[in-house]
N, C-alpha and C positions, 0 to 999 in steps of 0.2 A: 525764296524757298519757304519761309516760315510762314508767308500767306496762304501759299497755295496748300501748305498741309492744314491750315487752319480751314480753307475751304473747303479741302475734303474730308475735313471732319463734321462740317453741316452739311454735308450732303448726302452725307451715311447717317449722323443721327440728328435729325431736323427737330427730332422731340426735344431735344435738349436746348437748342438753341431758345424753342418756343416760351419753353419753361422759365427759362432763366429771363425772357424778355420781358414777358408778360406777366408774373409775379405781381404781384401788390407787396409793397413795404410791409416788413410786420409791425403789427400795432403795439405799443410799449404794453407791458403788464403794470395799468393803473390800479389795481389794487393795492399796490403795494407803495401808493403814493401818499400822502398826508394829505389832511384838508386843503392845507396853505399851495402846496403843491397842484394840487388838481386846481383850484382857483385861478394858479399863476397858467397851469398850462392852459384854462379855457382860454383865459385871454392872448394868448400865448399863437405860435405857430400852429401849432395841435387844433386850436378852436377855429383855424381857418378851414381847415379838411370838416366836409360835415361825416367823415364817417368815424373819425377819433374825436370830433365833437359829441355828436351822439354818443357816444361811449363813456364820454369825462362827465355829462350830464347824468345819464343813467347811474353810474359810480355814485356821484354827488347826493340825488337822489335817494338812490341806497342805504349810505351810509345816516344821512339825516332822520329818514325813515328805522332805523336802528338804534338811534339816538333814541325818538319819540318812542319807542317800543321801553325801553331800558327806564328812561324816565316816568315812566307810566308804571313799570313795574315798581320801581321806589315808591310809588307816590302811595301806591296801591299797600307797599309792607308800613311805611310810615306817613302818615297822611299829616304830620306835622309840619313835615319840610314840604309841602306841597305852598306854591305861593300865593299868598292871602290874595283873594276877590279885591274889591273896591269898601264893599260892603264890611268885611271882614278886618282891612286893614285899617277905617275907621272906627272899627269896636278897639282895636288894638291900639289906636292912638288915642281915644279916651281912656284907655286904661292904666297910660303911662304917668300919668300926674300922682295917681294913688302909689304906683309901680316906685316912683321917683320919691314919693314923701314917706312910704314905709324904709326903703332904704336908706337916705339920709337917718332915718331912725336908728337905722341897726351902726350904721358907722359912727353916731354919735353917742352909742353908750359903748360900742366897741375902744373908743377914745378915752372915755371914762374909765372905763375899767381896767384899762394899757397905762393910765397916771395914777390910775388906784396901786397896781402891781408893781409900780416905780415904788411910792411910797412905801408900799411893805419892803421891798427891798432895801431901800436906804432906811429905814427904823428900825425894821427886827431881824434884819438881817437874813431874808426867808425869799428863797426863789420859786415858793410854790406857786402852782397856775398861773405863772408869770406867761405862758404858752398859752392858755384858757382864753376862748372868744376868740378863735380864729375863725369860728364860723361863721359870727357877728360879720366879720370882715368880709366872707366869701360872699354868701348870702345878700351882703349889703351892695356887693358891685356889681354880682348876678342881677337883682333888682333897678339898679339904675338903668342898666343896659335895656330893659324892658324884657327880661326872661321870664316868660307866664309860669312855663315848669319849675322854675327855683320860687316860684310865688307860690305853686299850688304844695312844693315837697315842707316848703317853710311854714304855712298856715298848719298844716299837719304838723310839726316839730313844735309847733308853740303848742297848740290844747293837748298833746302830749305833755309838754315840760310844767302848768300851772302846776300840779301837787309836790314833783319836785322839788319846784323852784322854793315855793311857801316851805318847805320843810329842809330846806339851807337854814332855817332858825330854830328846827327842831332841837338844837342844842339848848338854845335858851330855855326850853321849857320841860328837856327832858330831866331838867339837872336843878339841884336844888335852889330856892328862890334867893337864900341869902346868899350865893354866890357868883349869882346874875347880878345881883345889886354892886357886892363888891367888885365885880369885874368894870361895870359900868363908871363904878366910883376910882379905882383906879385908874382905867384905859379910860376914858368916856368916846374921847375922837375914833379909837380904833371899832370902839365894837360898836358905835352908834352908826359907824361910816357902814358897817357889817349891815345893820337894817337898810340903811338907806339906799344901799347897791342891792338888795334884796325886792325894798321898794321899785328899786328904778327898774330891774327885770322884769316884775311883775307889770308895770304901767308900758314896756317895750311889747309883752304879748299881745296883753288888750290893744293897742292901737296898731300892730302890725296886723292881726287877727282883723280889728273894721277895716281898713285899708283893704286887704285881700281879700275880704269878704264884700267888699261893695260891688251892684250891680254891673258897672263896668266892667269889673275883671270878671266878674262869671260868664258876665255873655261873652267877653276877650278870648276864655279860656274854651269855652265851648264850639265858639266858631272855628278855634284850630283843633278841635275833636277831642278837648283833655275831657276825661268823665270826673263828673263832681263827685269827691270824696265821703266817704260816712265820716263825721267826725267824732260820732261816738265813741268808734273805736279808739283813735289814739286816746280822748277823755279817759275810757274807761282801762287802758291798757296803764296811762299815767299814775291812775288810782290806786290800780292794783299795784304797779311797783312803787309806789309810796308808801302804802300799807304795810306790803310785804318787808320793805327798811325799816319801818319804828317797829314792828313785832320784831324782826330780827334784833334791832340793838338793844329794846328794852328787854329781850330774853340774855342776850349775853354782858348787857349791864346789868343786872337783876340774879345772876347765876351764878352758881357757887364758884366761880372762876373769880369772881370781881368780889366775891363776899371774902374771899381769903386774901388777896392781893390787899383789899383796904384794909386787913387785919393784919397783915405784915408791916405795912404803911405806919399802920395807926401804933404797931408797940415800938416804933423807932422813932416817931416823932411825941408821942405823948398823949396826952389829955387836954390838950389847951387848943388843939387845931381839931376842923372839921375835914372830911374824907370824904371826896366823892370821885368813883372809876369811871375816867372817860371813853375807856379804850381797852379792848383786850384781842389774846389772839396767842398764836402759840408760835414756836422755832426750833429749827433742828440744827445743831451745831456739833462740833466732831466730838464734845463731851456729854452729848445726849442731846434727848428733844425737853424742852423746856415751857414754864408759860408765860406769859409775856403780859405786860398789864401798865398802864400809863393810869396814875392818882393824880387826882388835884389838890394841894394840903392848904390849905389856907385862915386865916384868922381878918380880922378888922385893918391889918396893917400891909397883909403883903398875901399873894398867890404862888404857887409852888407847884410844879409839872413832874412826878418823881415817876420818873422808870423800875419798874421791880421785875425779877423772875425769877422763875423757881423751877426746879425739876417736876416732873409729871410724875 
C-alpha cells in the first residue's frame, strides 16, 4: 500500500521527484573557513571534486591577494617596517658594531653611576637620583639590539644635554672660591668624585655622538628612510636652557630674598663665619605663606647647611 501511494505520488508530481534526484550537493560556505582549514580541505575530500576545488583555490587566492593589499598599505603609512633589501640589510649590519660599542658605553657609566648612588647612600645617608640614569639603561639595550631609531632619538639627547651637563658644576663657580677650596678640603672624595662623574658624562656624549655619527649608521639610517636630523637645533635649544638656568639662579641668588635670609643667618651665627645662599624659594603653610632659603655658614674647620624662614 505505501508504494503504490508513493508511486502515485510521482506520477502526479514528476517535477518533484526530478528535483530532489538531480540536485547537485551544496557547496560548504568556504568563507568562513581559516587558512589551515581551506589547506586541509584542498587536500582533503573537497579537493577531489574539481568544482569545490576550484572554489577552495579561488578563496585561497583571495584571501592572499588581501593580505598583499593590506601589507602594502602598511608599508606605504610606515616604510620602516618594510623588510630591508640585501643591499639594505648590509648597510644595517655594518652598522651594528658602532650600534654595539656606543651601548656597551651607555651601560657602563649607567653601572657607574648605580655604585656611585650605592655610595651616597651608605655615607650621607641621601637617596637622591638613586633612580637617575635609567635612560642610560634603556638607551643602552635599545642600541645593542641594533635599534637605528633609539640611535638617531639618542644622538639628538646627547648635543641637547653638553650645556647642561658642563653646568652640573655650576655650583662650584657660582659660589664663592674659599668655599669650593674648603669643601674640597673637607669632602675631597665626595665632591672630586662630583667632577669626575661630570667628566665621565661629558666623554659618554663625545663618543656616543662619533659612534652614531659614523658613516655606517647614516647610510643604515637612511636606507630604512629615517631623515637626518638638524642638529643645531637641540645644540641651540641645550644653550638656551642652560643660559636661561645660571640667569635664573644668579638672579634669585643675588636678590633680595637671599640678601636677607644671609642676614638672618649671619646675626645668629656671628662674625667669625662666612655666608653664602645656596637655595631659595618660598612655602605656604596653614600659618601663612613664608620664604624659605638654605645658607651655607662655614669657617676653616667645618661647613654648615642652615634652613631659615621667614614670613612674607
Amino acid at each position: 500500500m505505501v508504494f503504490l501511494r508513493y508511486y502515485f505520488l510521482l506520477e502526479i508530481f514528476p517535477c518533484i521527484a526530478k528535483a530532489s534526484v538531480t540536485s547537485p550537493d551544496r557547496h560548504p560556505d568556504y568563507q568562513r573557513y581559516s587558512m589551515a582549514s581551506l589547506q586541509q580541505a584542498l587536500s582533503g575530500a573537497d579537493g577531489a571534486d574539481a568544482a569545490r576545488r576550484q572554489r577552495i583555490e579561488a578563496e585561497i587566492a583571495q584571501r592572499q591577494q588581501d593580505d598583499l593589499e593590506a601589507q602594502q598599505r602598511q608599508w606605504a603609512a610606515r616604510p620602516q617596517d618594510q623588510p630591508l633589501d640585501p643591499a639594505a640589510a648590509a648597510l644595517q649590519d655594518a652598522a651594528k658594531p658602532h650600534l654595539r660599542s656606543a651601548g656597551y658605553a651607555l651601560l657602563f657609566t649607567w653601572v657607574v653611576l648605580r655604585v656611585s648612588a650605592w655610595f651616597d647612600i651608605v655615607l650621607a645617608d641621601s637617596w637622591n637620583y638613586f633612580v637617575g640614569g635609567i635612560e642610560l639603561l634603556i638607551f643602552g639595550i635599545f642600541l645593542l639590539r641594533g635599534n637605528l631609531r633609539a640611535a638617531r632619538w639618542l644622538r639628538w639627547l646627547a648635543v641637547f644635554s653638553v650645556v647642561p651637563t658642563v653646568l652640573v658644576l655650576d655650583s662650584l663657580f657660582m659660589q664663592p672660591l674659599s668655599l669650593t677650596l674648603t669643601q674640597f678640603k673637607l669632602a675631597p672624595v665626595r665632591h672630586g668624585w662630583l667632577v669626575l662623574e661630570t667628566v665621565l658624562l661629558l666623554w659618554l656624549i663625545h663618543y656616543v655622538c662619533r659612534q652614531l655619527g659614523m658613516p655606517a649608521v647614516m647610510a643604515a639610517c637612511d636606507a630604512r628612510g629615517y631623515r637626518r636630523p638638524d642638529l643645531r637645533i637641540p645644540a641651540i635649544a641645550g644653550l638656551i636652557l642652560g643660559a636661561c638656568g645660571v640667569v635664573v639662579g644668579l638672579a634669585a641668588l643675588q636678590g633680595e630674598t637671599a640678601r636677607q635670609a644671609r642676614a638672618i643667618v649671619a646675626q645668629r651665627y656671628g662674625a667669625g663665619y662666612q655666608y653664602h645662599v645656596n637655595g631659595v624659594g618660598e612655602s605656604v603653610v596653614p600659618e601663612g605663606r613664608f620664604y624659605t632659603a638654605q645658607v651655607l655658614v662655614w669657617d676653616d674647620k667645618g661647613i654648615l647647611s642652615v634652613p631659615v624662614r621667614w614670613p612674607q
